[in-house]
C-alpha positions as CSV (number, residue, x, y, z in Angstrom):
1,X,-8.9,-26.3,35.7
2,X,-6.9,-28.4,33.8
3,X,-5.4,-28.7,30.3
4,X,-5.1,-32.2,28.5
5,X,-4.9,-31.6,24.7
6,X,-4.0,-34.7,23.1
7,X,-4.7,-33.5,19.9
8,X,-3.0,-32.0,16.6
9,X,0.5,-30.9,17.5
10,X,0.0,-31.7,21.6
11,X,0.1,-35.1,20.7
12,X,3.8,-34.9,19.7
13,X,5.6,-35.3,22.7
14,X,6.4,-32.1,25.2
15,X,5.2,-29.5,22.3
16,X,2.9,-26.7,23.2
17,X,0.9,-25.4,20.3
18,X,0.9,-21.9,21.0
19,X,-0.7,-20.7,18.2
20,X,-3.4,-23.0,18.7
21,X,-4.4,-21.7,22.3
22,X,-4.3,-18.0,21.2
23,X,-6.8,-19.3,18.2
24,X,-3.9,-17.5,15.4
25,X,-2.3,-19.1,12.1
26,X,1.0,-20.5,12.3
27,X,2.1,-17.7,9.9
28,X,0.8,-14.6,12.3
29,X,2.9,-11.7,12.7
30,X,4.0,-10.4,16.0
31,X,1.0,-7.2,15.7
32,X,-1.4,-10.0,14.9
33,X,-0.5,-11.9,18.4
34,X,-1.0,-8.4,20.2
35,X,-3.9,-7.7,18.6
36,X,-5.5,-11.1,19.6
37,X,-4.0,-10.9,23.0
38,X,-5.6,-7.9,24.2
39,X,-8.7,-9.0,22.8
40,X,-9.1,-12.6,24.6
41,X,-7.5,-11.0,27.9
42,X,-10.0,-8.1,28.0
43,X,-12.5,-10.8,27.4
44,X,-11.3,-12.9,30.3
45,X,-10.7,-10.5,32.9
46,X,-12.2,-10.4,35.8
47,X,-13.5,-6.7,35.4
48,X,-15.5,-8.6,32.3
49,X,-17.4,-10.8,34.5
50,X,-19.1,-9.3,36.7
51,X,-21.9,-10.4,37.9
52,X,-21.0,-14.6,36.6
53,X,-20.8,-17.6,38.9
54,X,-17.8,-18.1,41.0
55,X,-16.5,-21.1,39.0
56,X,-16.9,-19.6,35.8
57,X,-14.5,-16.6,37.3
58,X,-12.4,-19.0,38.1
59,X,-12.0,-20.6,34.7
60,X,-11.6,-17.9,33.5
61,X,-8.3,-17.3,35.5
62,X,-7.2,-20.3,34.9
63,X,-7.2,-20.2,30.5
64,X,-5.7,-16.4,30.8
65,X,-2.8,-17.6,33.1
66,X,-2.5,-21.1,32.1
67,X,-2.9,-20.8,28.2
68,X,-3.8,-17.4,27.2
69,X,-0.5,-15.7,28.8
70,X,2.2,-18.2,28.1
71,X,1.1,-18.4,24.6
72,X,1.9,-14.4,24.3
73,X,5.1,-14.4,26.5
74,X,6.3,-17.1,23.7
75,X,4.5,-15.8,20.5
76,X,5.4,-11.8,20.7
77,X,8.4,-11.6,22.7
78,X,11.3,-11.3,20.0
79,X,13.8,-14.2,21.4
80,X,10.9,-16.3,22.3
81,X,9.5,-16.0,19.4
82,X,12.3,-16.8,16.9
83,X,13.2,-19.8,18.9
84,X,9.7,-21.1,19.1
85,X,9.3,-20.6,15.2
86,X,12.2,-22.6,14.8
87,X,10.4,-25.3,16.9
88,X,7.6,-25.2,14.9
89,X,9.7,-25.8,11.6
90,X,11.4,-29.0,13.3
91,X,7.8,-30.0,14.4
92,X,6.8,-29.8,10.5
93,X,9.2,-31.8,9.3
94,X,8.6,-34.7,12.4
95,X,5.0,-34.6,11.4
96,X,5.8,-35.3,7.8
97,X,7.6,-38.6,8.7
98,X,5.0,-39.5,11.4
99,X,2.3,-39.0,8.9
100,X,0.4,-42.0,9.6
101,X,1.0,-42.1,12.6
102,X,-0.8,-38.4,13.5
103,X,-3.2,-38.1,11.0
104,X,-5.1,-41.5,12.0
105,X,-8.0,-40.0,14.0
106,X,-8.2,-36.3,12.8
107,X,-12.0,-34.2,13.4
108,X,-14.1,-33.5,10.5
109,X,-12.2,-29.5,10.2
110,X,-8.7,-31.4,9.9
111,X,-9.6,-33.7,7.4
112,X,-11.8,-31.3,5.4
113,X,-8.3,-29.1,4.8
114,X,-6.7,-32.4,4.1
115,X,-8.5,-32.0,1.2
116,X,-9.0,-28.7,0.3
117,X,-7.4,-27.4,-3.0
118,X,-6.8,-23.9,-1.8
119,X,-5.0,-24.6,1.2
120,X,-3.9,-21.0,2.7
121,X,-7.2,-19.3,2.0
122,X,-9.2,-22.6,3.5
123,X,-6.8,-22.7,6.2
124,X,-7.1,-19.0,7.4
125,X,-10.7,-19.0,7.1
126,X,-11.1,-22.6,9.3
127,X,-8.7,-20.8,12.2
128,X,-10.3,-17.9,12.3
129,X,-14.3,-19.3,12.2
130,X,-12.9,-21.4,15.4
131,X,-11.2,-18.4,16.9
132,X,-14.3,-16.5,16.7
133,X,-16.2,-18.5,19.0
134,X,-13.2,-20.1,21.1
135,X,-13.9,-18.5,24.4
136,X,-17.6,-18.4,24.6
137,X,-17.7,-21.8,26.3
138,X,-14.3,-22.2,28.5
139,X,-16.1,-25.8,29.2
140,X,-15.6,-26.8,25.6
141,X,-11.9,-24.4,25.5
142,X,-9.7,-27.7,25.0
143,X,-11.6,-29.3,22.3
144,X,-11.5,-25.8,20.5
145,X,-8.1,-26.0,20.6
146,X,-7.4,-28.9,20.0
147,X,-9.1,-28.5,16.7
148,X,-7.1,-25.6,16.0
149,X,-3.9,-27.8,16.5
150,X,-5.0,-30.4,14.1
151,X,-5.4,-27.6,11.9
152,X,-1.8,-26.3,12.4
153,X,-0.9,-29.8,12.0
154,X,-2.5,-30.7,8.9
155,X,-1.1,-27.1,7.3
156,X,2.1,-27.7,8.6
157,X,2.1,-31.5,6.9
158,X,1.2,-30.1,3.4
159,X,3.4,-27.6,3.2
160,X,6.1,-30.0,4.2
161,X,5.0,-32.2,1.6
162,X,4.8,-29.7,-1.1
163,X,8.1,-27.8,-0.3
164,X,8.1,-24.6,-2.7
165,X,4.6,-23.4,-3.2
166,X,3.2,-20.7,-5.2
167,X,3.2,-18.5,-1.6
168,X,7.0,-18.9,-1.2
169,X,9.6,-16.6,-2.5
170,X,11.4,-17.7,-5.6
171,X,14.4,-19.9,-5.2
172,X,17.6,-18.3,-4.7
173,X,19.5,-18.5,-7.6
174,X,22.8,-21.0,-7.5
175,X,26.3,-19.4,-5.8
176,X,28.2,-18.1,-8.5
177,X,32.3,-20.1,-7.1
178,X,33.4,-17.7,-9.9
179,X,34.1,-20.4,-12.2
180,X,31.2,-19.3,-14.9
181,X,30.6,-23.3,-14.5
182,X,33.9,-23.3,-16.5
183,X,35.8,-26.5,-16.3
184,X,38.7,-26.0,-13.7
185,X,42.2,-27.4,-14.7
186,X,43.0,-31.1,-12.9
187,X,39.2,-30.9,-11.8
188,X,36.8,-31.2,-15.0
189,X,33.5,-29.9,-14.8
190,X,32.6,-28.4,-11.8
191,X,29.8,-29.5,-10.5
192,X,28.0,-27.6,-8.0
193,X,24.8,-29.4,-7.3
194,X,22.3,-28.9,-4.7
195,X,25.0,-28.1,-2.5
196,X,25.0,-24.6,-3.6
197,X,20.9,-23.3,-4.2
198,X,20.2,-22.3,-0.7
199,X,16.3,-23.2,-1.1
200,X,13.8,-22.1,0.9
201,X,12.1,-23.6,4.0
202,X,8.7,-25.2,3.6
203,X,7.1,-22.8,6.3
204,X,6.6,-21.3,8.6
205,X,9.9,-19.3,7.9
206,X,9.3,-18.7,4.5
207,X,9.7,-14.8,4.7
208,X,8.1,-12.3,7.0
209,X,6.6,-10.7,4.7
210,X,3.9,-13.4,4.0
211,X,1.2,-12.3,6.3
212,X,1.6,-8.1,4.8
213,X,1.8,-9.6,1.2
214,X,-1.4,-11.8,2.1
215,X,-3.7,-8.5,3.6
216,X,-2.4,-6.5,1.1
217,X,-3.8,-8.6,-1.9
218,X,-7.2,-9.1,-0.3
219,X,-7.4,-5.0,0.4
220,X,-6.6,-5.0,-3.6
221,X,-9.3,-7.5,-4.6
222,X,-11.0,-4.8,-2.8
223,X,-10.2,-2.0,-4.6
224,X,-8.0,-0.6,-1.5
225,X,-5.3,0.4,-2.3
226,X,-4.2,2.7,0.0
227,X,-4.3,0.1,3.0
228,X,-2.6,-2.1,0.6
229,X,0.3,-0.1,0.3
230,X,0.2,0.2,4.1
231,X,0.6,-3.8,4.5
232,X,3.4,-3.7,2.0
233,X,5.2,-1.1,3.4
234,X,5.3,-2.6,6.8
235,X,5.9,-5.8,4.8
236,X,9.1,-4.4,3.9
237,X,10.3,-3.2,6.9
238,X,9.6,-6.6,8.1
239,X,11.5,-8.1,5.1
240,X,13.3,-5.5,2.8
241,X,14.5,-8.1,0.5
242,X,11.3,-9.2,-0.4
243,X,10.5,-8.9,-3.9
244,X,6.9,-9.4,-4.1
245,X,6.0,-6.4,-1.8
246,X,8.2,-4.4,-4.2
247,X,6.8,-5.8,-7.3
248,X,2.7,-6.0,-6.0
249,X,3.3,-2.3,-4.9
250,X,4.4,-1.8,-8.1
251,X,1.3,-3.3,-9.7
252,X,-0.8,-1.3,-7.1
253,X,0.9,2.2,-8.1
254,X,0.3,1.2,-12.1
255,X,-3.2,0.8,-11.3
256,X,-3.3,4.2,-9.8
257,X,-1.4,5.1,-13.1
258,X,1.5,6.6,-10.7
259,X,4.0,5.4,-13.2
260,X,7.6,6.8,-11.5
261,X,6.6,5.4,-8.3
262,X,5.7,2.3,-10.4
263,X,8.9,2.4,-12.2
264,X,10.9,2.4,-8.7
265,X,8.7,-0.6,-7.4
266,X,9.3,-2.8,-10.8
267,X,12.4,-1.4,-10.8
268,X,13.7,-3.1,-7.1
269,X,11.7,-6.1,-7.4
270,X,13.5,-7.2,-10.7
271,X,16.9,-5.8,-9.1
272,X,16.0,-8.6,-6.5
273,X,14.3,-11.3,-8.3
274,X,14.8,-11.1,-11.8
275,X,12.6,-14.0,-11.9
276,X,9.3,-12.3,-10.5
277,X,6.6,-12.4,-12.4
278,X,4.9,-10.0,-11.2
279,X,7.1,-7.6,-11.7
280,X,8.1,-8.6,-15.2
281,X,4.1,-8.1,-16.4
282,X,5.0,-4.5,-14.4
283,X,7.8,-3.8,-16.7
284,X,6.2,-5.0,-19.8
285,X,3.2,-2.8,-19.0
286,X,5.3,0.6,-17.9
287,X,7.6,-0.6,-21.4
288,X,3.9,-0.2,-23.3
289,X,3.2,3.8,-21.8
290,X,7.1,4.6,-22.6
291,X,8.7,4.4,-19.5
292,X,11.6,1.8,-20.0
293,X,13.0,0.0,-16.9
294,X,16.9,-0.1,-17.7
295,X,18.5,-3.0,-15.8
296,X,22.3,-4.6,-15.8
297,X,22.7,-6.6,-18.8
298,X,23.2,-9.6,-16.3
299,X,19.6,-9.1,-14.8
300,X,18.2,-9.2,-18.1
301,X,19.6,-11.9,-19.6
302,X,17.8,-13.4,-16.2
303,X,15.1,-12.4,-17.1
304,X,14.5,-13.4,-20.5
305,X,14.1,-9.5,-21.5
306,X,16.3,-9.0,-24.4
307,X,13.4,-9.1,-26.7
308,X,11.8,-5.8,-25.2
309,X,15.0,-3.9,-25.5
């Protein structure tokens, strides 16, 4: 049996969409892809299909060791996966100046999340309604895919477009030379420019944490907050830096009214964002039950706090 996808990201040229022929999200995390895996392989064993026709065995065999497998190797393995990620970035931004080109003749699920103004929920939703029924029929397997490319593609092209997005992390703040942005003797001004923000990639890259921040906030629309704390705590083992896991954590434990716990979270989050929102409606809530969040006199000033102290 043979693969021709000529659609989404295959149609760029020697590019394997991965993601696309395991039916996961650009953005999945490595226990996502294993999770998936060991689903679709279970379902495409042999063992499972007893009692089928010959050629549908055969199929079968052919998706799991043609598709199905390489996908995994490439997707969970550690060095595989980085360098493939990185592949996918580079295929972003080609697709952003081939726009025209590779968005000409896009199914009705592409162009519908061309459109759609809540593009991550839409998105996940879109993949995983196709990955639901993308091995039922291993006739119809490359068309399934391919949709789920065009998918990747079209997600891929806005966030490209966009750049920083509301799921991104904040900016990092400019490269302090030491200078104060002091004029230096026989030099004037200095002027660092754009040279010196170090500004975040417009995904897939944008922080591991994404995926744990995106589970946790749906188990808290839930009211469950115990596996949300789960997602963020794995969220920051994934990304320890990550100030939105401390500062929604921090939010979660307020709600739980768990204030020193609370008071840590806010605490780390402002320590590494200054900036995050989040976790300045955090402080200003633990600041209203008495329990004052002391932070450098730099970080404040950041943070536009000096009228709480």
């Amino acid at each position: 049996m043979s693969f021709e996808i000529r659609k989404g990201l295959y149609a760029l040229d020697t590019f394997e969409d991965h993601h696309a022929a395991l039916g996961l999200p650009v953005d999945a995390e490595p226990a996502q892809v294993r999770k998936r895996y060991l689903r679709v392989a279970r379902k495409l064993h042999p063992d499972s299909l007893v009692g089928c026709d010959p050629d549908d065995k055969q199929k079968a065999t052919d998706v799991l060791s043609k598709l199905v497998n390489p996908a995994y190797e490439m997707l969970y393995q550690d060095k595989n996966r980085k360098e493939y990620l990185l592949s996918v970035r580079l295929r972003g931004q080609q697709v952003h100046q081939q726009r025209d080109q590779l968005t000409g003749g896009l199914g009705e699920a592409a162009k519908k999340l061309f459109k759609a103004p809540n593009l991550d929920g839409s998105y996940h939703q879109m993949v995983q309604a196709l990955a639901d029924q993308q091995f039922e029929s291993l006739d119809r397997i490359t068309d399934v895919v391919g949709t789920l490319s065009e998918l990747n593609l079209v997600y891929l092209l806005r966030k490209e477009g966009k750049g920083q997005v509301a799921t991104q992390p904040e900016p990092v703040a400019p490269i302090d030379r030491g200078t104060g942005g002091k004029s230096i003797p026989g030099r004037g001004t200095e002027d660092n420019g754009p040279s010196t923000i170090i500004q975040p990639n417009p995904f897939p890259m944008r922080s591991l944490a994404d995926g744990y921040l995106r589970r946790a906030e749906e188990y808290l629309r839930k009211q469950a907050h115990s596996q949300a704390i789960l997602e963020l705590r794995d969220g920051l083992r994934a990304a320890p830096q990550d100030s939105r896991c401390h500062s929604l954590m921090g939010i979660i434990y307020l709600q739980q009214n768990q204030a020193t716990m609370a008071k840590v979270s806010i605490r780390k989050a402002l320590e590494l964002n200054p900036n995050d929102l989040r976790a300045l409606e955090g402080r200003r809530k633990l600041a209203s039950m008495g329990h004052k969040i002391e932070l450098s006199s730099e970080a404040d000033r950041s943070a536009g706090y000096s009228q709480l102290d």
